[in-house]
C-alpha positions as CSV (number, residue, x, y, z in Angstrom):
1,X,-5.4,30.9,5.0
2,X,-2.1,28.5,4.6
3,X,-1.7,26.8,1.8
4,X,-3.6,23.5,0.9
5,X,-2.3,20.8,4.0
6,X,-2.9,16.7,2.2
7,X,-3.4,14.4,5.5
8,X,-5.7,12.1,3.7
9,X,-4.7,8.4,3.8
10,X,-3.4,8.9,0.6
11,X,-2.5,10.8,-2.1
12,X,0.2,12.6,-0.3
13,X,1.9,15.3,-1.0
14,X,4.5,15.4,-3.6
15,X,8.1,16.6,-3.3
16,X,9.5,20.0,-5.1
17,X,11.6,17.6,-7.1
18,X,8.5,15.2,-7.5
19,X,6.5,17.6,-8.6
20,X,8.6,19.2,-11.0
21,X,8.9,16.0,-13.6
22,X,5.5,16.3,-14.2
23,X,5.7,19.8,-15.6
24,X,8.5,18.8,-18.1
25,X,7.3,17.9,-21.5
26,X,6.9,14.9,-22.2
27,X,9.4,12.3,-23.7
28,X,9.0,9.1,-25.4
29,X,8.4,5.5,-23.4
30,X,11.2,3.8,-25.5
31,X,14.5,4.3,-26.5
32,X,18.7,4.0,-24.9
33,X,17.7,6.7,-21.9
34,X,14.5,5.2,-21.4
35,X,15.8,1.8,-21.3
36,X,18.2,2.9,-18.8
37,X,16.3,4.8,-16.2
38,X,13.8,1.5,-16.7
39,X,15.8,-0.7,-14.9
40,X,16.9,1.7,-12.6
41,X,13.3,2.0,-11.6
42,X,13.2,-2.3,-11.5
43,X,16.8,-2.0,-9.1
44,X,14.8,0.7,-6.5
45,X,11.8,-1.3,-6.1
46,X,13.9,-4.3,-5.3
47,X,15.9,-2.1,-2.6
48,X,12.1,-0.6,-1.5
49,X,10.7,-3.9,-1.2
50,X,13.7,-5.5,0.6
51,X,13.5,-8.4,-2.4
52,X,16.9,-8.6,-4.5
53,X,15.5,-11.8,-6.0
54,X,12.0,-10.8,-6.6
55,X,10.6,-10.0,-10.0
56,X,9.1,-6.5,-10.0
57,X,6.8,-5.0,-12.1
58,X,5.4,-1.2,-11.8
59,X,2.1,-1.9,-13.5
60,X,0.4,1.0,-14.7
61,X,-3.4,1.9,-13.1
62,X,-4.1,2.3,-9.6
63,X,-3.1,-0.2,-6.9
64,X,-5.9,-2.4,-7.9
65,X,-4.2,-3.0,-10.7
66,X,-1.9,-4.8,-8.8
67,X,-4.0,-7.3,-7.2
68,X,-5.9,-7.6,-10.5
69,X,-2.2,-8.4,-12.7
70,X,-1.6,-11.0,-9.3
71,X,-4.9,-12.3,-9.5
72,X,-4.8,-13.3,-13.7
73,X,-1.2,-14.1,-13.3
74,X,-1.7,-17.0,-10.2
75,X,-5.0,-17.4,-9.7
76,X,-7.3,-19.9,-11.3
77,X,-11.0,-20.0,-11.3
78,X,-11.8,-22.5,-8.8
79,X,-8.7,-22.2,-6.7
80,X,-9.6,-21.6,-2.9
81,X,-8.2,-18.6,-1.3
82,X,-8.7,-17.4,2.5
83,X,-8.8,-14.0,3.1
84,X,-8.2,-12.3,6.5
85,X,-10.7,-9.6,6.8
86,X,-10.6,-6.9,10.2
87,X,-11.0,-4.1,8.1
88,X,-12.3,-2.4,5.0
89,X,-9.8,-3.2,2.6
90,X,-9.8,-6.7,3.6
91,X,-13.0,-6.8,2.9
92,X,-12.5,-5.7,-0.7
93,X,-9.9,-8.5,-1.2
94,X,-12.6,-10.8,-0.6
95,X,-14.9,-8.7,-3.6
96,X,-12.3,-8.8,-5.9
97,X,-10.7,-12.5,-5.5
98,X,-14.5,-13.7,-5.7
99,X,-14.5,-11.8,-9.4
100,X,-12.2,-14.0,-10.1
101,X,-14.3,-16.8,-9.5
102,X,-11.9,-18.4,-6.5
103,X,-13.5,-20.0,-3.7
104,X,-13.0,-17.7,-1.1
105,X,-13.2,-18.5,2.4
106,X,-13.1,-15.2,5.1
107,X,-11.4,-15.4,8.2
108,X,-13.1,-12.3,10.0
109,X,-12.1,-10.0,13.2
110,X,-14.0,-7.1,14.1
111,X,-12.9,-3.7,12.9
112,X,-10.2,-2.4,15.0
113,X,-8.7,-5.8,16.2
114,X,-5.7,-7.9,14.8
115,X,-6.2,-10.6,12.4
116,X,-7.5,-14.3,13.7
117,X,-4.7,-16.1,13.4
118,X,-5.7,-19.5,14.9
119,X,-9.0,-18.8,12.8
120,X,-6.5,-19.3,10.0
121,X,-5.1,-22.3,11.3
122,X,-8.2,-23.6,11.4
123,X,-9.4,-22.7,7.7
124,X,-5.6,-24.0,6.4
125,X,-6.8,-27.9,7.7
126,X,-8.2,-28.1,4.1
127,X,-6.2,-26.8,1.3
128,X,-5.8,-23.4,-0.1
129,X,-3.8,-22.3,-3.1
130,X,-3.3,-18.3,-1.4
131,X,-3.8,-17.2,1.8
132,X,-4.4,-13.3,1.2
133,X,-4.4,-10.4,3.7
134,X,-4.2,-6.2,3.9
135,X,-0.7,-5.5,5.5
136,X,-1.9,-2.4,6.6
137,X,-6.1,-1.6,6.9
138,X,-6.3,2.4,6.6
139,X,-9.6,2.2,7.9
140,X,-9.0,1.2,11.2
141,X,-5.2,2.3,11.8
142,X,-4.3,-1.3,12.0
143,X,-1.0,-2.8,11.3
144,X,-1.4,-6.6,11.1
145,X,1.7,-8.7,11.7
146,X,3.7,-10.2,8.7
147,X,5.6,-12.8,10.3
148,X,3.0,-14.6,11.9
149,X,0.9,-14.5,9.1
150,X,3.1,-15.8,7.0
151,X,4.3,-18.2,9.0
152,X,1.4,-19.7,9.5
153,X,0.1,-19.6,5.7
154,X,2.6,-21.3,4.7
155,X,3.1,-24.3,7.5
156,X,-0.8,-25.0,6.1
157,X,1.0,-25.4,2.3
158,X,-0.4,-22.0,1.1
159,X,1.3,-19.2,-1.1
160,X,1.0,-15.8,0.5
161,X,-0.1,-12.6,-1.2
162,X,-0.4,-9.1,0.6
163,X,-1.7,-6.0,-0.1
164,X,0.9,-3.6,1.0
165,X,-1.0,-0.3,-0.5
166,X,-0.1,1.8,2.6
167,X,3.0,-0.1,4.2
168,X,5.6,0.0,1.4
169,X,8.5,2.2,2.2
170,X,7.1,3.1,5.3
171,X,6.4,-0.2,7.4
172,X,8.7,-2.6,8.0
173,X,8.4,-5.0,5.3
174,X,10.8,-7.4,4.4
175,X,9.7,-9.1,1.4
176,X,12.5,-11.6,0.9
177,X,13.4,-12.2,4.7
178,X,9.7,-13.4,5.7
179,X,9.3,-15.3,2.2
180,X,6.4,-13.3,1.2
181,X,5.3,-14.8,-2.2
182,X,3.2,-11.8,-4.3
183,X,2.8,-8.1,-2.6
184,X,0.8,-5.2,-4.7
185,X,1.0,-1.4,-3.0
186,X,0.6,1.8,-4.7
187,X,2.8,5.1,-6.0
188,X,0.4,7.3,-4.1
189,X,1.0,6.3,-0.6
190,X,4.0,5.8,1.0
191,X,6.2,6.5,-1.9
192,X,4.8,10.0,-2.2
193,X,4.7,9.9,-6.3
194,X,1.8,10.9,-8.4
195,X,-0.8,7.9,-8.5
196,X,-1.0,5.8,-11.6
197,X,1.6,2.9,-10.8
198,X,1.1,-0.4,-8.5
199,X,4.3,-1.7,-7.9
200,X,3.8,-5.6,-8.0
201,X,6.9,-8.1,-6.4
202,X,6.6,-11.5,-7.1
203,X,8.6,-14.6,-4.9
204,X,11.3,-16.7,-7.5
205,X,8.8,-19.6,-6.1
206,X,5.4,-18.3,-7.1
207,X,6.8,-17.8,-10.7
208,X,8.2,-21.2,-11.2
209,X,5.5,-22.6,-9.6
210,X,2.7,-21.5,-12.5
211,X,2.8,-22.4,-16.4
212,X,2.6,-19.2,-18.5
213,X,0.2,-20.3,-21.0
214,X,-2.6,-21.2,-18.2
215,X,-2.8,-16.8,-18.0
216,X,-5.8,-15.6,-19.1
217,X,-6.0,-11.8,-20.2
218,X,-2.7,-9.8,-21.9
219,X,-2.3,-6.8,-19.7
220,X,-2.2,-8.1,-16.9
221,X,-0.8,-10.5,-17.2
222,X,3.0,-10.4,-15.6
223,X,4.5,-12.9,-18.2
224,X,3.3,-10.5,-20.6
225,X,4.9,-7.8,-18.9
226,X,8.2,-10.1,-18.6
227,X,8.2,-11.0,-22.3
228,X,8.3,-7.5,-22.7
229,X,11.1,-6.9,-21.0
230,X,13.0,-9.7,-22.2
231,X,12.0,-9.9,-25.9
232,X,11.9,-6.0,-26.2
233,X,14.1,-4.7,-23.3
234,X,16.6,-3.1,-25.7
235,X,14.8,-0.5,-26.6
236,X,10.6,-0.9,-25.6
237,X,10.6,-3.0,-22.3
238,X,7.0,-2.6,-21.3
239,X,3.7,-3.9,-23.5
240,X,2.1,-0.9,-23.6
241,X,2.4,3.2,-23.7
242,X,3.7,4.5,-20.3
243,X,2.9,8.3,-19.6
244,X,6.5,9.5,-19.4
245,X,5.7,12.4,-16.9
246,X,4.2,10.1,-14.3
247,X,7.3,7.1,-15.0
248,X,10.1,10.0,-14.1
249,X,8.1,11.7,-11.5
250,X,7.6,7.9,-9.8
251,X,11.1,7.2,-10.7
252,X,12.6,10.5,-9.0
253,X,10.4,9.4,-5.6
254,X,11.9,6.3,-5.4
255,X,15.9,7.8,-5.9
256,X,14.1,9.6,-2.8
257,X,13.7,6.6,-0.3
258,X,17.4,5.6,-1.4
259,X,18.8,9.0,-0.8
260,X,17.2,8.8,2.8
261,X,17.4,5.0,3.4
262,X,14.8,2.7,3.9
263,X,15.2,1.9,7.3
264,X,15.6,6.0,8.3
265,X,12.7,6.6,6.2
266,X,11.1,4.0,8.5
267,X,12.0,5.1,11.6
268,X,10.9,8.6,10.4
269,X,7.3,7.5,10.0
270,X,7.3,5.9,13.4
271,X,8.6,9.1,14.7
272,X,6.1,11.3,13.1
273,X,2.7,8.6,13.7
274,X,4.3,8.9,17.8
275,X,4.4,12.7,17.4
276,X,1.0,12.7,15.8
277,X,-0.6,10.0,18.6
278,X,0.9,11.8,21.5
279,X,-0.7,15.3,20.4
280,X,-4.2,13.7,19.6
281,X,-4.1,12.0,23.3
282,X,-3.6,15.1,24.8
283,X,-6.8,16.9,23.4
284,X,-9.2,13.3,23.8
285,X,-8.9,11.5,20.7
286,X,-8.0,7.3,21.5
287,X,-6.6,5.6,18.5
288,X,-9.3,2.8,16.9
289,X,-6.2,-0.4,16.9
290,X,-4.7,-1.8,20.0
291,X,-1.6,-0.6,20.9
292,X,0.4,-3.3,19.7
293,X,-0.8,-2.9,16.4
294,X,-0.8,1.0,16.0
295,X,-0.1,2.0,12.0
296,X,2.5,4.0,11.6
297,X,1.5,5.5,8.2
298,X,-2.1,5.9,8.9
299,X,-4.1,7.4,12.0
300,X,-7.3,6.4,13.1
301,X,-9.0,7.7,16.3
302,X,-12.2,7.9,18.1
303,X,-13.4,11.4,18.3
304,X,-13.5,13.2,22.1
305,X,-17.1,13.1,23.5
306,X,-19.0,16.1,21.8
307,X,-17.1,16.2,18.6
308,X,-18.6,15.4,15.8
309,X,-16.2,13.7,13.2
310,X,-17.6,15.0,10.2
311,X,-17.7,18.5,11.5
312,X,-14.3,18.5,12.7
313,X,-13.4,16.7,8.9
314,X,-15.6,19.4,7.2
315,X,-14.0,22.4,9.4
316,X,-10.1,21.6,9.1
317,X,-11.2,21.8,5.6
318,X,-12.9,25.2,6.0
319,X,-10.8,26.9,8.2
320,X,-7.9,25.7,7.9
321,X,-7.4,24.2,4.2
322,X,-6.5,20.9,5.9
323,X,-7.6,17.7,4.4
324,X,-8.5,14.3,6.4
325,X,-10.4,11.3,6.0
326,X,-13.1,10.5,7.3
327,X,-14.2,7.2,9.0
328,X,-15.3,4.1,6.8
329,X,-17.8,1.3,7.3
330,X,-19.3,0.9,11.2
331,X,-16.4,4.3,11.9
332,X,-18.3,6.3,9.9
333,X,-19.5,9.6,11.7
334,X,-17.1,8.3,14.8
335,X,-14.0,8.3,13.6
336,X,-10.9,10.5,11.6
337,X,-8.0,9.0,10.1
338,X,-5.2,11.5,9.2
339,X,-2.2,10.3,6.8
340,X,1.7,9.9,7.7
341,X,2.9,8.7,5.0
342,X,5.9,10.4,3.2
343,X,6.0,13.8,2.8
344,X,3.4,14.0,5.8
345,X,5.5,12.3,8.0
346,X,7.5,15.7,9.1
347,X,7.3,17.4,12.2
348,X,6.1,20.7,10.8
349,X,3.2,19.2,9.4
350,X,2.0,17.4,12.5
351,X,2.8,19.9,14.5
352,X,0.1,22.5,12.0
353,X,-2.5,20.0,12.1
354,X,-2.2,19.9,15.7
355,X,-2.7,23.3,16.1
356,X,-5.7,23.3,14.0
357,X,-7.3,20.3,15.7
358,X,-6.6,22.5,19.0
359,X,-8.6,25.3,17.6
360,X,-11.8,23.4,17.1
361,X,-11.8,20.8,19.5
């Protein structure tokens, strides 16, 4: 049997060189050289969120943390927010913003379709503080569009905040072009580090716009982590202990996506979600999202007639050592979604999962 194949939607993979910081022993989380790879960590996740004048943070916990340090940081209870919902993960904006205590409003679309963007419009005719939206739903393969979100969001007068767990570094996503405002993602995805870090960017104008002392919480909140790194950033610039192993391995992922350029790296994932489409087509799997919005980092398709979706899951598993996801929600039982993000998105890899879906389909 080959040797274990990661196609989930996340975690990926992890390069040789990836990989190996992990097994070195650990070091301390202050000091000169930590200081120093620090910021080079701060100066990559500007280049990897196309943001030179953003402020970055790589919060440690999972990419929730990154909505949650957002949320604390520039949400207040009672502030209303729109969410644009076609998806799972859309759908958990809306739990987790209504935690906060926000008035949330939902702009829905069925699973599988493209946001509602005059639905939007609509909602912005009163005023909203954030208008909040998945870049990228992995449960439907669905990549909605940036510009005209944002666009419109802010023409209503609203800040924009996206969740960009499965789109950083390997959709298009130009932070500081569009005038994004807040984004969250997660070290798992398309970075291809270990998880543990959700790299947050936040807009020079959301910042100035909000009084540090209205924060509730410490940890998450961002001005803490700033006072950190300004009060402390000499020789311990982050509030709390960060596992060295996990900071180098995430650090040595991002001199990655340098090393092969973002917009190669880009192109590379389009490549390889093509590749991966083109092969499914042929053996009567149809992608879940309209053409026009097809993910390039995650793959979700309809099952041919007579294949069972959790079979198929449960046998690439079996036979094969292959790992996918299952569908989510109304997809369940109906649907697969297979990963290309990172290390996933090589031809090699596509081309042995292809091979295996041939055998059992």
């Amino acid at each position: 049997m080959r040797p274990p194949l990661l196609l989930v939607p996340g975690p990926v993979p992890l390069h040789p060189s990836v990989q190996g910081e992990l097994a070195k022993p650990a070091m301390p989380h202050y000091g000169k050289a930590w200081v120093k790879h620090y910021g080079e960590v701060l100066g990559l996740l500007r280049y990897a969120w196309a943001a030179p004048q953003a402020r970055v943070f790589p919060v440690l916990g999972p990419g929730h943390a990154g909505i949650e340090s957002l949320g604390h940081t520039f949400l207040r209870r009672g502030d209303r927010a729109i969410v644009l919902d076609n998806g799972f993960f859309g759908d958990r904006l809306r739990e987790v913003l209504l935690a906060h205590h926000l008035q949330v409003d939902v702009v829905q679309s069925p699973w599988g379709e493209g946001p509602d963007v005059p639905g939007l419009r609509t909602a912005l005719k009163r005023p909203a503080r954030f208008v909040v939206f998945v870049h990228n739903e992995t449960s439907t393969g669905v990549t909605n569009p940036l510009q005209e979100i944002v666009e419109t969001a802010h023409e209503g007068g609203a800040f924009v905040l996206v969740d960009a767990v499965s789109s950083l570094a390997g959709l298009p996503l130009p932070f500081g072009d569009l005038g994004i405002d807040a984004a969250f993602s997660a070290s798992q995805k398309c970075l291809a580090a270990p998880a543990g870090i959700a790299p947050v960017a936040v807009a020079p104008s959301l910042w100035e716009s909000t009084d540090a002392k209205t924060v509730d919480g410490w940890y998450f909140s961002l001005f803490t982590w700033d006072r950190y790194e300004r009060e402390w950033g000499a020789w311990h610039p982050t509030p709390t202990t960060v596992s060295s192993n996990v900071f180098y391995a995430f650090r040595r992922a991002l001199q990655l996506i340098k090393e092969e350029g973002l917009e190669a790296r880009i192109r590379r994932h389009a490549a390889m979600a093509a590749r991966l489409r083109e092969g499914l087509a042929t053996l009567g799997f149809r992608p879940v999202a309209p053409g026009a919005l097809l993910s390039d980092t995650v793959t979700c398709v309809m099952t041919p007639p007579g294949t069972d979706a959790g079979d198929l899951v449960r046998r690439l598993r079996l036979e094969h050592n292959i790992y996918v996801s299952g569908g989510l929600g109304p997809l369940r039982g109906r649907s697969v979604r297979i990963g290309t993000m990172g290390t996933q998105a090589d031809p090699a890899v596509i081309d042995a999962f292809l091979e295996a879906v041939r055998s059992l389909v």
